[in-house]
N, CA, C and O atoms as CSV, one atom per row, in Angstrom:
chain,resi,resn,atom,element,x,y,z
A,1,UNK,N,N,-3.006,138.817,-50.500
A,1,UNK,CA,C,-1.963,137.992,-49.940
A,1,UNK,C,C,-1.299,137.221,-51.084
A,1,UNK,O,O,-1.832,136.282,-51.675
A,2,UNK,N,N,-0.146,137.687,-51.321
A,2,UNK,CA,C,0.636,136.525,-52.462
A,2,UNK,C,C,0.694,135.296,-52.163
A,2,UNK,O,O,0.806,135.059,-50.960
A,3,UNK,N,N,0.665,134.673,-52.668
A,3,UNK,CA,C,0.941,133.123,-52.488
A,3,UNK,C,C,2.664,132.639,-53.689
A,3,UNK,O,O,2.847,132.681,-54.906
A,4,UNK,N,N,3.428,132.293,-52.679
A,4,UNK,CA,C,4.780,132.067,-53.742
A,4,UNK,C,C,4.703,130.265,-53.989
A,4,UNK,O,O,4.566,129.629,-52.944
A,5,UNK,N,N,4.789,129.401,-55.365
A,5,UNK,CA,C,4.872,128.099,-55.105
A,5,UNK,C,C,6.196,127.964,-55.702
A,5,UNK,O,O,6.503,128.770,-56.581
A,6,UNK,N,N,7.014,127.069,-55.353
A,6,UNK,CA,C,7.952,126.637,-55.568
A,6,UNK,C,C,8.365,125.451,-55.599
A,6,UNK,O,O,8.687,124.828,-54.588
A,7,UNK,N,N,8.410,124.952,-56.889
A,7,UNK,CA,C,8.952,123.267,-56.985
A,7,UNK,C,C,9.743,123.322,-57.210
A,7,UNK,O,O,10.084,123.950,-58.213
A,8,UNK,N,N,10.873,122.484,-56.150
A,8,UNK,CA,C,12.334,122.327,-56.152
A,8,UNK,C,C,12.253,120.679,-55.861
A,8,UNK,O,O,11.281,119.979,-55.576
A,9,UNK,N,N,14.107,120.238,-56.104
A,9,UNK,CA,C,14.456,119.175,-55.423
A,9,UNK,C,C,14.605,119.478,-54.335
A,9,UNK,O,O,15.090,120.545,-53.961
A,10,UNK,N,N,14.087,118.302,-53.422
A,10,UNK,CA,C,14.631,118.686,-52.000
A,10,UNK,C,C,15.532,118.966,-51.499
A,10,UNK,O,O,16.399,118.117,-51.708
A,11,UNK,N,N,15.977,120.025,-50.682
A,11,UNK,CA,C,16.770,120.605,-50.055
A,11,UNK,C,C,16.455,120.899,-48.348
A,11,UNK,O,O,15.443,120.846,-47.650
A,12,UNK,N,N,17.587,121.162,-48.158
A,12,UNK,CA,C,17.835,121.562,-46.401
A,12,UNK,C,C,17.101,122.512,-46.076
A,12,UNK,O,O,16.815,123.351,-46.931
A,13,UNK,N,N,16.546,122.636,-44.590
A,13,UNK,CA,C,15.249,123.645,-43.889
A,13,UNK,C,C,16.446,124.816,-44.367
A,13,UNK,O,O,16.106,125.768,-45.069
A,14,UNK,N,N,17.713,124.659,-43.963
A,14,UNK,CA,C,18.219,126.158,-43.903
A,14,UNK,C,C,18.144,126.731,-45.348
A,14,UNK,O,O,17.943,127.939,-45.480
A,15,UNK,N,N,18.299,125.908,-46.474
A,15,UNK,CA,C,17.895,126.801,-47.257
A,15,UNK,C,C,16.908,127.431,-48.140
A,15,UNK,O,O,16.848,128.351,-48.955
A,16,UNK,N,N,15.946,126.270,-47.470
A,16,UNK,CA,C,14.340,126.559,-47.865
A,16,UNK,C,C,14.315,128.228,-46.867
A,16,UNK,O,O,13.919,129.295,-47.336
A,17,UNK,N,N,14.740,128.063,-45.732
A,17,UNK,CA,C,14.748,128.832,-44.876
A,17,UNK,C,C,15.022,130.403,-45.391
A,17,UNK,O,O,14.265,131.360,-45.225
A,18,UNK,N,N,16.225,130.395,-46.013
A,18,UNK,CA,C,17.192,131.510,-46.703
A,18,UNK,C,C,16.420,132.238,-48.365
A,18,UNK,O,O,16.460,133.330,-48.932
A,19,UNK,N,N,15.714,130.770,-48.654
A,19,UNK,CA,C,15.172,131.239,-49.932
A,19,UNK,C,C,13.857,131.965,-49.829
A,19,UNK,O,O,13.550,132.820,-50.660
A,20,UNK,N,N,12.759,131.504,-48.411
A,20,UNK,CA,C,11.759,132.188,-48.316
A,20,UNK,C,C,11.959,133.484,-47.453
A,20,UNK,O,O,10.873,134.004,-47.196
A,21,UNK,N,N,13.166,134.233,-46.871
A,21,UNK,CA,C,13.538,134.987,-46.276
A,21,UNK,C,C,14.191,136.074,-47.739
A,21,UNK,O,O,14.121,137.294,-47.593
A,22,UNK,N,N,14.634,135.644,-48.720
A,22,UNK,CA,C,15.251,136.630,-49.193
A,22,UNK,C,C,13.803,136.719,-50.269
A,22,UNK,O,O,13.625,137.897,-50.579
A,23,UNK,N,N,12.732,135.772,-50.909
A,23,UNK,CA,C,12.028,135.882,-51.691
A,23,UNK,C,C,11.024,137.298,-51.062
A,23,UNK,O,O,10.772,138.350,-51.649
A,24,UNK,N,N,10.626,136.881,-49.767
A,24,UNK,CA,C,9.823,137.896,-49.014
A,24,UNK,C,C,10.301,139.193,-49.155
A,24,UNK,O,O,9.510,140.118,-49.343
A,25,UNK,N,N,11.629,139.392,-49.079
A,25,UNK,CA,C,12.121,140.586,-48.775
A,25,UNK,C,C,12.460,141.601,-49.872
A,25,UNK,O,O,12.744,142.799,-49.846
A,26,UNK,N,N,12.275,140.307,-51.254
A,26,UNK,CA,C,12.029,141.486,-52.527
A,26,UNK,C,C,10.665,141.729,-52.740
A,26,UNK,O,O,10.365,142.844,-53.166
A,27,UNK,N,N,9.796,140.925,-52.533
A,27,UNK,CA,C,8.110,141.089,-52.603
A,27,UNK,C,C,7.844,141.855,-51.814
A,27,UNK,O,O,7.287,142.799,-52.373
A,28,UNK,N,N,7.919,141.994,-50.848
A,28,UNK,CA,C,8.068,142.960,-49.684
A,28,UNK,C,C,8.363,144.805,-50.339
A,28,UNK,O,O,7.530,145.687,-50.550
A,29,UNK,N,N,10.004,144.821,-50.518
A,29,UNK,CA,C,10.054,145.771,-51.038
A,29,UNK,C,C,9.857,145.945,-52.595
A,29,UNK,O,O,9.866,147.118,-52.968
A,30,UNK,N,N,9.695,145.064,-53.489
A,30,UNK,CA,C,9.089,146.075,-54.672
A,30,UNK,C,C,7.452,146.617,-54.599
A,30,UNK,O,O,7.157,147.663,-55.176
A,31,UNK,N,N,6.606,145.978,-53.989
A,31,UNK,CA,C,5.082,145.779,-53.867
A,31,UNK,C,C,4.814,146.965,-52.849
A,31,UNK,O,O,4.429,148.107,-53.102
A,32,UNK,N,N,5.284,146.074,-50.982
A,32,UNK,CA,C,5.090,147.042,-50.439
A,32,UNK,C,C,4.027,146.142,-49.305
A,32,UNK,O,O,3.645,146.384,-48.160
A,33,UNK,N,N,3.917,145.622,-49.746
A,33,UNK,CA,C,2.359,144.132,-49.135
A,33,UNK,C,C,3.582,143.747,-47.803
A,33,UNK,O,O,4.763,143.448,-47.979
A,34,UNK,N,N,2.795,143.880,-46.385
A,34,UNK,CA,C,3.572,143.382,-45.577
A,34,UNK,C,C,4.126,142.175,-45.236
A,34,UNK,O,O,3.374,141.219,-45.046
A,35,UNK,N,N,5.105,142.079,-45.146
A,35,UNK,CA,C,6.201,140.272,-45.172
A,35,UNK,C,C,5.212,139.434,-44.497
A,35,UNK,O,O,5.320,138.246,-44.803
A,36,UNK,N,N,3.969,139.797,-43.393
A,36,UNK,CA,C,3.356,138.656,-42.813
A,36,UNK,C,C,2.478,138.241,-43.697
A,36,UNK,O,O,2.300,137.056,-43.978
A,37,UNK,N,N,1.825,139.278,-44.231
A,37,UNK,CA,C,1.070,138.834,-45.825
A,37,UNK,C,C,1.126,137.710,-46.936
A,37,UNK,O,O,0.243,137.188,-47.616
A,38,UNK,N,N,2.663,137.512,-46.858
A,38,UNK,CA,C,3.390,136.539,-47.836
A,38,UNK,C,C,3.310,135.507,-47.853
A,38,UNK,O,O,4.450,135.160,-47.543
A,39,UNK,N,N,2.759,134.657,-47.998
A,39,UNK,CA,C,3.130,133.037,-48.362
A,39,UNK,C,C,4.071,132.664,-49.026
A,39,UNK,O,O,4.286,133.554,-49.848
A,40,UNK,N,N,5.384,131.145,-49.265
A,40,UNK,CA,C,6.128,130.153,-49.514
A,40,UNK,C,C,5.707,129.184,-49.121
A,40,UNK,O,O,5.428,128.806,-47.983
A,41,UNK,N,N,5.608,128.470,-50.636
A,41,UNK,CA,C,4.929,127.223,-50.499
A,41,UNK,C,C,6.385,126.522,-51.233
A,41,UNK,O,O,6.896,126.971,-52.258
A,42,UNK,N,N,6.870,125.406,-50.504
A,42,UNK,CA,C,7.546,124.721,-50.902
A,42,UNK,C,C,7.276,123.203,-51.442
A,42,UNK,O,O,6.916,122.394,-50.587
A,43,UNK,N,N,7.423,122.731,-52.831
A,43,UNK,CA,C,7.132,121.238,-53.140
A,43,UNK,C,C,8.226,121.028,-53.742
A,43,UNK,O,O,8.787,121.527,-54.718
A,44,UNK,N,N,8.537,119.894,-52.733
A,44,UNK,CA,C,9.719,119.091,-53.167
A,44,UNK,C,C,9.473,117.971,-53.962
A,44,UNK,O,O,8.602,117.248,-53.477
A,45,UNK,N,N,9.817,117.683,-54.741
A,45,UNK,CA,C,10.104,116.148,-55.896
A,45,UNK,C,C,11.082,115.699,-55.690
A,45,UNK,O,O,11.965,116.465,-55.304
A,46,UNK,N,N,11.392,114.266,-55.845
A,46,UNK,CA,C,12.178,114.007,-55.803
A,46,UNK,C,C,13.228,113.731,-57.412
A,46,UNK,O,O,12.737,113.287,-58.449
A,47,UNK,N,N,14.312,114.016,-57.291
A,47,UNK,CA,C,15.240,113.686,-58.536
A,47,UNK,C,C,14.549,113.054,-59.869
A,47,UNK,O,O,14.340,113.490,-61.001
A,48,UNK,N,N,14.317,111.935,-59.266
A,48,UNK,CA,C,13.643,110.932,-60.657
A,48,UNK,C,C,12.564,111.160,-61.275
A,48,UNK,O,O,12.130,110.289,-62.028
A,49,UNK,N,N,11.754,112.591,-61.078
A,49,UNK,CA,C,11.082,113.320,-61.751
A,49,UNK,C,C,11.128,114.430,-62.224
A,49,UNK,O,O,10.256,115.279,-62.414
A,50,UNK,N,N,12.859,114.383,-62.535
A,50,UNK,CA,C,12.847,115.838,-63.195
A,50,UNK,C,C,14.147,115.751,-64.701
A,50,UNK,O,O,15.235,115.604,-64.144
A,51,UNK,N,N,14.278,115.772,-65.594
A,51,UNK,CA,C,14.967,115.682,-66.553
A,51,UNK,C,C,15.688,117.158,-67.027
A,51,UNK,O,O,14.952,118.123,-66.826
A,52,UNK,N,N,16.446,117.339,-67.368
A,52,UNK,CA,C,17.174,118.508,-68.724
A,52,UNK,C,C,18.167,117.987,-69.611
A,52,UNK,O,O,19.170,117.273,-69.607
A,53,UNK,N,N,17.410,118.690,-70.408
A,53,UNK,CA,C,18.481,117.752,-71.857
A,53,UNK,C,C,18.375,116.520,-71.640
A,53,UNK,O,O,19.393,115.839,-71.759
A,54,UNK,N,N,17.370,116.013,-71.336
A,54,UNK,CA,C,16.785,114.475,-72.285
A,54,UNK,C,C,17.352,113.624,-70.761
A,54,UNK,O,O,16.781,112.603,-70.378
A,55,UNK,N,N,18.464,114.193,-70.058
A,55,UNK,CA,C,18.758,113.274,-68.708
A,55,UNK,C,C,17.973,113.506,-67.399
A,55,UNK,O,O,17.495,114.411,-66.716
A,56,UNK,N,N,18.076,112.524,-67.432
A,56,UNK,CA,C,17.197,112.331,-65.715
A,56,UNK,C,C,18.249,112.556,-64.367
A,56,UNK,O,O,19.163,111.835,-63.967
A,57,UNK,N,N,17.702,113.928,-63.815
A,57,UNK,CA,C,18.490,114.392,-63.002
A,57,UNK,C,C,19.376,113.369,-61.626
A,57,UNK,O,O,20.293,113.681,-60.866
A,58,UNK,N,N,18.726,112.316,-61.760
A,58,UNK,CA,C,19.164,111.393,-60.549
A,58,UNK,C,C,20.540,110.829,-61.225
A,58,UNK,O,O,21.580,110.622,-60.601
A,59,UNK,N,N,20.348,110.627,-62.581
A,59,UNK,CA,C,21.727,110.202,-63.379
A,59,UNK,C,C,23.025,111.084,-63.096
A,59,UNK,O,O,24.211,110.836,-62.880
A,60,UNK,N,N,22.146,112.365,-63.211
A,60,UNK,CA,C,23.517,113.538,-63.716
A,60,UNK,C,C,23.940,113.472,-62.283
A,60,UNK,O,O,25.169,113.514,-62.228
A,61,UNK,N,N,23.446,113.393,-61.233
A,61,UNK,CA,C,23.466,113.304,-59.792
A,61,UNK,C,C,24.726,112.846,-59.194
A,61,UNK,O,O,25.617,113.394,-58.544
A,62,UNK,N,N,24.469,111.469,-59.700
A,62,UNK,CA,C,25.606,110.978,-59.964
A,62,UNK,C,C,26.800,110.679,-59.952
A,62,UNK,O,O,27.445,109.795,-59.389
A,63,UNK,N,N,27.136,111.813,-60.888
A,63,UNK,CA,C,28.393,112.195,-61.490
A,63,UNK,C,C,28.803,113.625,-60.612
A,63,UNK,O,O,29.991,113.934,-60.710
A,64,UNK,N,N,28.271,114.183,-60.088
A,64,UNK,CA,C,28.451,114.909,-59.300
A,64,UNK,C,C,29.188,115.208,-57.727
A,64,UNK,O,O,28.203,115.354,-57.003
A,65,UNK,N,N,29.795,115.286,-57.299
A,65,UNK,CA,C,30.096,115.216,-56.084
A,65,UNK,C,C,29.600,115.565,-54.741
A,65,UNK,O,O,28.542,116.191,-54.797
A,66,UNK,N,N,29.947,115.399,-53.811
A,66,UNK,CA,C,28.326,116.046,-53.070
A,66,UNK,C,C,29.743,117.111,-52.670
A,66,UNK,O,O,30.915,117.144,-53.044
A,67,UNK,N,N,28.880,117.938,-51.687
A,67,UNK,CA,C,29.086,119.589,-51.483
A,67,UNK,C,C,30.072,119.299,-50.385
A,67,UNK,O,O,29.673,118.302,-49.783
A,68,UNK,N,N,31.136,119.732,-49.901
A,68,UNK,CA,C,32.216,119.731,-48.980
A,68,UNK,C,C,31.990,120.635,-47.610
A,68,UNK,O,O,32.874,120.693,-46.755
């Protein structure tokens, strides 16, 4: 049984939803191991524990706009 972990920022069920639906479905078909087999494990952090390039993602956040 695979086990998938995934640390992300938090995000929406739908696309936790979309990401463990399309992850399955390449594990699935390159392997061959049936999709009920599969585990997605999702851990969310929040922003202020995650940096690139020396900035702290809650900063760059920010500056960002949110999604329309």
């Amino acid at each position: 049984m695979p086990i998938v972990s995934i640390t992300i920022l938090p995000q929406s069920v739908e696309k936790k939803t979309e990401m463990s639906r399309v992850i399955t479905d390449e594990i699935n078909r390159i392997t061959g191991i049936p999709k009920d087999a599969i585990v997605i494990a999702f851990h969310e952090l929040p922003a202020e524990n995650f940096a690139t390039n020396g900035e702290m993602l809650f900063e760059k956040f920010k500056r960002i706009p949110p999604e329309q």
